[in-house]
N, C-alpha and C positions, 0 to 999 in steps of 0.2 A: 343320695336320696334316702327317705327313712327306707329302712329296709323289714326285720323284722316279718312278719305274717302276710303281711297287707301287699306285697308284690310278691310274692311266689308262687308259683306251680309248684310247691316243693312238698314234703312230707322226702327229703331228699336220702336220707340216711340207709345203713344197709338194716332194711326190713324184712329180715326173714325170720319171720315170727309162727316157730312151731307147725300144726298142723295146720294150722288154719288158711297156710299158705304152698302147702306142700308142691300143688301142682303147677306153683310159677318159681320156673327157675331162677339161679342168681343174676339170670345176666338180663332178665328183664326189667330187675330192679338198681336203678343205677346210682353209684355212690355218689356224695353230695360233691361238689353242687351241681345239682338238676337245673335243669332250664327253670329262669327266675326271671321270666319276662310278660307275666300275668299286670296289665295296668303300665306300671314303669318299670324299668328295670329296675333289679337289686342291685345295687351297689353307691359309690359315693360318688358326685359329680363336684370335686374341685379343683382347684389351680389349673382350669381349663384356658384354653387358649382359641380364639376365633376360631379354629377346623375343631376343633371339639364341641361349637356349640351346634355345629350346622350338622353334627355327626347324628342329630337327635332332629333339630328345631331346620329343616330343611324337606323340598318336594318331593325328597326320595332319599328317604331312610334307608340305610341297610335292614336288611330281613333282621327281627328281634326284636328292632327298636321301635316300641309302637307310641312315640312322643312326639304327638304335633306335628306331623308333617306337613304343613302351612308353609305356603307363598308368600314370605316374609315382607315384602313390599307392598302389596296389596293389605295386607293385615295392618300395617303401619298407617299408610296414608288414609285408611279410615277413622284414624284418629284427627286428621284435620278438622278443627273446629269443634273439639268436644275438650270438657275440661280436664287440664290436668292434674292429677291427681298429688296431694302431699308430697308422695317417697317416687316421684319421677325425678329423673337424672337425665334428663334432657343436655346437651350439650350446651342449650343459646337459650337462657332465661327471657331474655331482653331484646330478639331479633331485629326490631324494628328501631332498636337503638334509641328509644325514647323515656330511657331512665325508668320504667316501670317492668316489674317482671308480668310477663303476660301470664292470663288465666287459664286460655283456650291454645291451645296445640298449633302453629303455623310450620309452613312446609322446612322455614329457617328456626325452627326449635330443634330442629334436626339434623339439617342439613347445612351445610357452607358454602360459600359462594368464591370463587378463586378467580382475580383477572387476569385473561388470556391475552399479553400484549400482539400476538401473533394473528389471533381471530379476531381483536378489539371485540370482547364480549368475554361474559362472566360462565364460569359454569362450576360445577357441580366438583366439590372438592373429592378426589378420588380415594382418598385414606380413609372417607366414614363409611362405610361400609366393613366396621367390626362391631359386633353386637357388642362388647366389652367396654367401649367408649362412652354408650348410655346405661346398660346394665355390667354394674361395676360390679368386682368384687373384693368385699373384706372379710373382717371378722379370719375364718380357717381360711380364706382365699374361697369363698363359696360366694353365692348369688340367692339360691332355688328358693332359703329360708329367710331370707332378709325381707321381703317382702310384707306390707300390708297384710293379704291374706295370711300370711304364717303366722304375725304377729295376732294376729286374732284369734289363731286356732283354726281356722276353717280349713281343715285336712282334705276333706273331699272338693275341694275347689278344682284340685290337681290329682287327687289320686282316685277320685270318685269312689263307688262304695268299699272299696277293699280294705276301706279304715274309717274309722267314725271320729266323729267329731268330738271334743273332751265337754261341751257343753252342749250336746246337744239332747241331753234325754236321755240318751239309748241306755238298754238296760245293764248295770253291773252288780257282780254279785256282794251281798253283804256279809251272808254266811263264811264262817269258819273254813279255811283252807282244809282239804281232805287227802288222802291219801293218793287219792288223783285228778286233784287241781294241779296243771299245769307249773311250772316256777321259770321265770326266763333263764336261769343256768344253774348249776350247782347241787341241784338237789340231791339230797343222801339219799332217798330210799329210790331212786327212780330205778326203774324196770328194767333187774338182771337177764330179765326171760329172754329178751331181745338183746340180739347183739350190738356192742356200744358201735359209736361209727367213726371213721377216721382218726379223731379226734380223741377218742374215748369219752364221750360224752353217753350216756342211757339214754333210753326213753323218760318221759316226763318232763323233759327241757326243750324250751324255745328252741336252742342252739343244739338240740340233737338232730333239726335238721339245718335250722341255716344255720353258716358255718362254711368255709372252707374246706375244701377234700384234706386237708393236713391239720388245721387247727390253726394256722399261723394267719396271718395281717394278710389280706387282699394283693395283690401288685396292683398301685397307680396306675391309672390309663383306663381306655375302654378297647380294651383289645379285645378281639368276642373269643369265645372260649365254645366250640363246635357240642353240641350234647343231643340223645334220643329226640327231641320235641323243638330243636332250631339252635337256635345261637344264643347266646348270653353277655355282658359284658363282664370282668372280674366280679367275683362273688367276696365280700367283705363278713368280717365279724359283726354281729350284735355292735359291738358299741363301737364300734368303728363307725358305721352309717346312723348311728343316733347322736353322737356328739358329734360326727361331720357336719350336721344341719350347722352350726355356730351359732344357733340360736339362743344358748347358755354364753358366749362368750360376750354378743350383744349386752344381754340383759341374764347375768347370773340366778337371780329367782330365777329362770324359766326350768331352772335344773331341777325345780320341785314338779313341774309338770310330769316325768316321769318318776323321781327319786321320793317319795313320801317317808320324811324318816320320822313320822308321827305311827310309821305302823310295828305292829308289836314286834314281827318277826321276818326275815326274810321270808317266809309263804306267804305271806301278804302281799310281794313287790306287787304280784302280777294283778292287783287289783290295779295299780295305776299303769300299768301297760292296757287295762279294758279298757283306760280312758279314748284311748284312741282305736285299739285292738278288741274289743269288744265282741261279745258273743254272738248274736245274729251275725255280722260280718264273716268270722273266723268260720264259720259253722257251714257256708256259702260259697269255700275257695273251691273251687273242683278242676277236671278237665278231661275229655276224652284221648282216653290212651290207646278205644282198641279199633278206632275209627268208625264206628257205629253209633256218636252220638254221646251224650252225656247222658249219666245216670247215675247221679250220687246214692251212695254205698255197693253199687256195682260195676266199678272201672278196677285195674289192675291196680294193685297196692304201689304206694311209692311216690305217687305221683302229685297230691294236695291233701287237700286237709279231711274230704270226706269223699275220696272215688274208692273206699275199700272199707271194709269193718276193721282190719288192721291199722289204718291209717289213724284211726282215733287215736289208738295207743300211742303212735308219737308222742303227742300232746301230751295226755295224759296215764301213760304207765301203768296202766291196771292189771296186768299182770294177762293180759289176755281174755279179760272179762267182756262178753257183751256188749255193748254199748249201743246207742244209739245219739245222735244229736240233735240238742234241744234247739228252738227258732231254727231249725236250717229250713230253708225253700228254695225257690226257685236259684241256683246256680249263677255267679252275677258275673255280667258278660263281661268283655275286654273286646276292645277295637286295638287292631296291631297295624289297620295299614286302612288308606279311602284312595279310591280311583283317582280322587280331582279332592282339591280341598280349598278350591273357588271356582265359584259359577256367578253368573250373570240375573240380575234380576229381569223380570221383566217377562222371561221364557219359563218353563219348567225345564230341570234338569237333573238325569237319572245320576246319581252314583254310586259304587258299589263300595263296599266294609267289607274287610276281611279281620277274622279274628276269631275268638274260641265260644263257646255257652251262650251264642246266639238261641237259641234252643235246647231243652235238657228237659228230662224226665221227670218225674217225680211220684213218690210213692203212693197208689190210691187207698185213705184210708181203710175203705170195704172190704178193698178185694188183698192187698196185701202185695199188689202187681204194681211193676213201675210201669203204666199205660195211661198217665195223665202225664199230656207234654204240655208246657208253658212255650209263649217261643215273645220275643224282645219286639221292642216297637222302639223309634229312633225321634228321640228329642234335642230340639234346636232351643238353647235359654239364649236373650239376648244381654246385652250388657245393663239392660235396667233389671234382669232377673226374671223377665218373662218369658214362659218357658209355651211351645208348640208340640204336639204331639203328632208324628207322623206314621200313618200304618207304611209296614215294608210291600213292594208289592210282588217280592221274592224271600225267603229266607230259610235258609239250615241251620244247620250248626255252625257254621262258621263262615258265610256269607248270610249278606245283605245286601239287597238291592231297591233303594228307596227314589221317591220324586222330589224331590225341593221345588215345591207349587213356585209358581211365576210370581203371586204376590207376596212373596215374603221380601220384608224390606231390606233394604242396602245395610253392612252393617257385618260386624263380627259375631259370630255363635258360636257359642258352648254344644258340642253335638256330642251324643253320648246315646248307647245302647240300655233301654229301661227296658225292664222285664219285670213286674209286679214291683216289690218291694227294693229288688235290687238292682241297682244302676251302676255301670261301668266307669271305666277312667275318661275322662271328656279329651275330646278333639277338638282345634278350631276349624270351623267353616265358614270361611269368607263369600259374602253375597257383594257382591260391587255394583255400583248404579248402574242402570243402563240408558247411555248416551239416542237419545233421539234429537234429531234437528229438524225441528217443526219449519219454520224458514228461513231464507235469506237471502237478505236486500241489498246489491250495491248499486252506490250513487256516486260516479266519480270517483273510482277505489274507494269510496269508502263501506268499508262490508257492516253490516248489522246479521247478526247471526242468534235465530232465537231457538231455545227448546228445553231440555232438562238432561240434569245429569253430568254436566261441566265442570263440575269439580271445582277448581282454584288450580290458576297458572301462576308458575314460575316463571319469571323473565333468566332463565339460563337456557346458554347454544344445547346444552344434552338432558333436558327436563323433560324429554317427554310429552310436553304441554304446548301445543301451536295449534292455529288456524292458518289454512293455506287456500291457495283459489289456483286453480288449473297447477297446483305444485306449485305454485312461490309463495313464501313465507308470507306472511303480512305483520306489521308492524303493530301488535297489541296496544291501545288505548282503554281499555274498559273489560274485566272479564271476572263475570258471576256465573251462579250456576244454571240459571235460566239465560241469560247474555252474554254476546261477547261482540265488542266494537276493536275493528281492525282495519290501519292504512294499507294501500295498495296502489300499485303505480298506475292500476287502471281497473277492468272489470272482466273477470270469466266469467265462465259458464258453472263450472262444479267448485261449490264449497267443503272441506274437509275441518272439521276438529278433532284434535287428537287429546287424549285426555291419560292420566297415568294408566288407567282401566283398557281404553277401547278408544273406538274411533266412529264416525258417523262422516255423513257424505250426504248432499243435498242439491239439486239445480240451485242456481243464483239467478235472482227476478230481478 
C-alpha cells in the first residue's frame, strides 16, 4: 500500500533534539520503525496468496491490522441484483448460459455449481472460496491499485483523510522551496542538529522517518513486527510501497503523478508528493502516547507528525526553530477494530469502535490552553454516496459506542469516524434485510409463503436457501423476494425460510 506520511504514527526516527527534549529519555523515543498502523498499514501488499488476503479482509483481524474486518459473504451477496461494474472479474459472465453477458450480479456470477452423483443434486463447488479467483492479480503481482477508484485517483476511498486526493482542490504550496520545506529524500542541507537515524538519513527528509531501522528493502510477508504502540507489518522504503502500487506499470504516464520532471529542481519533487500528501492532511497525523488523550503539540516527541514541537523538525529541519503548524485542527481519527461489522435491519443495533483521535484537544485561540476538546461523530455512505450522520452515544479517545437506527436500509456502508474536517480510514458495514414471514398457506402440500426479505435461492443441497414445513425440505417452484411457492408431500403446521442472512418461522393456515 502507498506508504509515505498518510499511514503512519511515525515521526519514527532517533529524535533527540537538544534541550528542547532533555527530560525524555532515549528509550522513550523509539527507532524507526514505529508502529505504522494509523488507517492501513505501511507497508506493500503483493504476491499475496488466499491466507494473506483474509489476514486483513476477515471478522477478526489480528491486533494492528485495522482493514475491513467485514463478513465476507454477507458483503458479497448484497451485491445480487445490482449492476456490475466495468473492471469486475467475476468468474461466470454468462451464467445462465444464454449467450449474453449479464449486467446485474446473479448468485452463479460467482459461484459454481458441481453434480453430486452420490446425493443426485448439484452443489456449491468447493474451490471458490479464494478471493484471488475474482480479484486477480497482475501488473507487480498486486490487486489494491488496479482498481476503478485508483484509476481515478480517489485516494481517500480507502485510505480516508490521511491523504488527499490529487484533484480535489486541497491546498498546495506555489511558493519557492525554503530552507525548511520538506524534500522526500536526499536533501543536502537537512538538519545536522538532530541526529541522523539508522539509516543516516537528517532531518528534513520524508525517509528520516519512514524507512527501515537499517536503510535496506522491507522483507516480503506481513509478519507483524512487536513495537511501543501495538504491532505492525514489515515497514518498507519510500519507493518500494509507491512503485509497489503497479499503477505505472499499467499505465506508464501515471509515473508523472508523482515524478514532475517539468520542475526546476529537486526542492520542488515534494510539491507533487502534496498532490496526494498535502498540508492540512500531514499537519493532522497525531496520537496519544501518554494515555491522557490527544493533544497535538503536547504528546511525547517521536511519535507523528504534530504530538511534540520537536516533531515538526522531522519534516522540516529548521534547525530547532519554533514552529507551529499551519491548517492543523482537529486530529483525524482511525478505526482499528468494530464489535460486529454486520447487523440486521429492521432492529437498532449498538456497536463498538476501537481505535485512536476519537477525541483530541486543541488549542483555544484566547486563552492559549489546549481546553477545547472536538470529539468524532460516525458516518454510514452508501454505495450511491449518501452519506448519514450518526451522533456516538458513548466516546473517548479511542472508543466508540454508536446505534445503527432500525431504519437504515439493507445494503453495504462506508463507515468512517468524522470529526469536523477530518475523517478517518472507512470500514465496511453490512446491514442485511431482515426476513419477516407475514403468511403461509398450504393446500395439499402446496405452501405459499408470503413476506419480505427473501432474498434469491439457489437450487444447490449446501446453499443455504430452503423453505421447510415441520423440517422437511420442500421442493422450490417459485422464489422472490416477497414469495415463495414450494411442493410438499402434505401439510404441517410451522413453516421456516432460510435465506443466506437469517431465517424466519411462521404457523401454516
Amino acid at each position: 500500500m502507498k506508504k509515505s506520511i498518510f499511514t503512519s504514527i511515525t515521526m519514527a526516527a532517533v529524535f533527540i533534539i537538544g534541550t528542547a527534549i532533555s527530560s525524555i529519555s532515549m528509550a522513550a523515543v523509539p527507532a524507526p520503525p514505529v508502529v505504522q498502523n494509523q488507517g492501513i498499514p505501511d507497508g506493500v501488499f503483493n504476491n499475496l496468496q488466499e491466507a494473506d488476503c483474509r489476514t486483513c479482509h476477515n471478522q477478526n483481524p489480528p491486533p494492528g491490522i485495522p482493514v475491513d474486518p467485514t463478513y465476507l459473504p454477507n458483503r458479497h451477496h448484497l451485491l445480487v441484483d445490482t449492476t456490475i461494474p466495468p473492471d469486475s472479474d467475476r468468474p461466470n459472465p454468462d451464467p445462465d448460459g444464454d449467450g449474453v453477458v449479464n449486467t446485474l450480479y446473479e448468485c452463479l456470477s460467482c459461484h459454481s455449481l458441481v453434480w453430486n452423483p452420490n446425493t443426485f443434486s448439484y452443489e456449491l463447488d468447493p474451490n471458490f472460496r479464494d478471493c484471488l479467483v475474482c480479484h486477480q492479480q497482475t501488473a507487480e503481482a498486486t490487486v489494491h491499485h488496479l482498481t476503478a477508484l485508483a484509476a481515478a485517483q480517489d485516494c481517500k476511498a480507502c485510505h480516508g483523510g490521511l491523504i488527499d486526493n490529487p484533484n480535489d482542490g486541497h491546498y498546495i504550496p506555489t511558493y519557492q522551496p525554503s530552507l525548511v520545506t520538506p524534500w522526500p529524500s536526499g536533501k543536502p542541507n537537512g538538519d545536522d542538529t538532530v541526529p541522523a537515524n539508522s539509516a543516516g538519513t537528517f532531518a528534513g527528509n520524508c525517509n528520516f522517518c519512514h524507512n527501515t531501522a537499517d536503510g535496506a528493502g522491507g522483507a516480503p510477508g506481513l509478519n507483524q513486527e512487536p513495537t511501543q504502540l501495538g504491532s505492525i507489518a514489515s515497514v518498507y522504503q519510500n519507493h518500494e510501497t509507491h512503485h509497489g502500487t503497479g499503477l505505472a506499470i499499467v499505465d506508464s504516464s501515471r509515473c508523472a503523478w508523482c515524478h514532475d520532471v517539468s520542475q526546476p529542481s529537486p526542492a520542488y519533487a515534494i510539491r507533487a508528493c502534496e498532490a496526494c500528501h498535502g498540508v492540512s492532511s500531514l499537519h493532522n497525523i497525531t496520537a496519544d502516547t501518554d494515555g491522557n488523550g490527544v493533544t497535538p503539540g503536547a504528546e511525547l516527541p517521536g511519535y507523528s507528525h504534530t504530538g511534540a514541537q520537536s516533531d515538526c523538525w522531522g519534516c522540516h529541519g529548521n534547525n530547532g526553530v519554533i514552529m507551529s503548524a499551519p491548517m492543523s485542527g482537529p486530529a483525524i481519527p482511525s478505526i482499528a477494530s468494530m464489535s460486529g461489522s454486520t447487523v440486521a435491519a429492521g432492529a437498532d443495533s449498538t456497536i463498538t469502535l476501537g481505535g485512536m483521535n476519537f477525541t483530541n484537544y486543541i488549542r483555544n485561540p484566547w486563552t492559549g490552553a489546549f481546553d477545547i476538546l472536538v470529539s468524532s461523530s460516525v458516518q454510514l455512505t452508501d454505495a450511491a454516496g449518501n452519506a448519514t450522520l450518526l451522533s456516538p452515544s458513548s466516546i473517548t479517545e479511542d472508543t466508540i459506542e454508536v446505534v445503527i437506527p432500525a431504519a437504515m436500509a439493507a445494503g453495504n456502508y462506508n463507515l468512517t469516524a468524522k470529526k469536523g474536517p477530518s475523517e478517518g480510514n472507512p470500514m465496511n458495514l453490512t446491514i442485511t434485510p431482515e426476513i419477516s414471514i407475514s403468511s403461509a398457506v398450504c393446500d395439499g402440500g402446496a405452501l405459499t409463503v408470503s413476506g419480505s426479505g427473501f432474498g434469491t435461492h439457489l437450487d444447490a443441497s449446501d446453499s443455504g436457501t430452503s423453505v421447510t414445513m415441520d423440517g422437511q425440505a420442500g421442493d422450490v417452484t417459485s422464489w422472490s423476494d416477497t414469495q415463495i411457492q414450494a411442493g410438499f408431500t402434505g401439510c404441517g403446521s410451522t413453516a421456516t425460510v432460510n435465506t443466506v442472512y437469517d431465517s424466519d418461522s411462521a404457523s401454516v393456515n
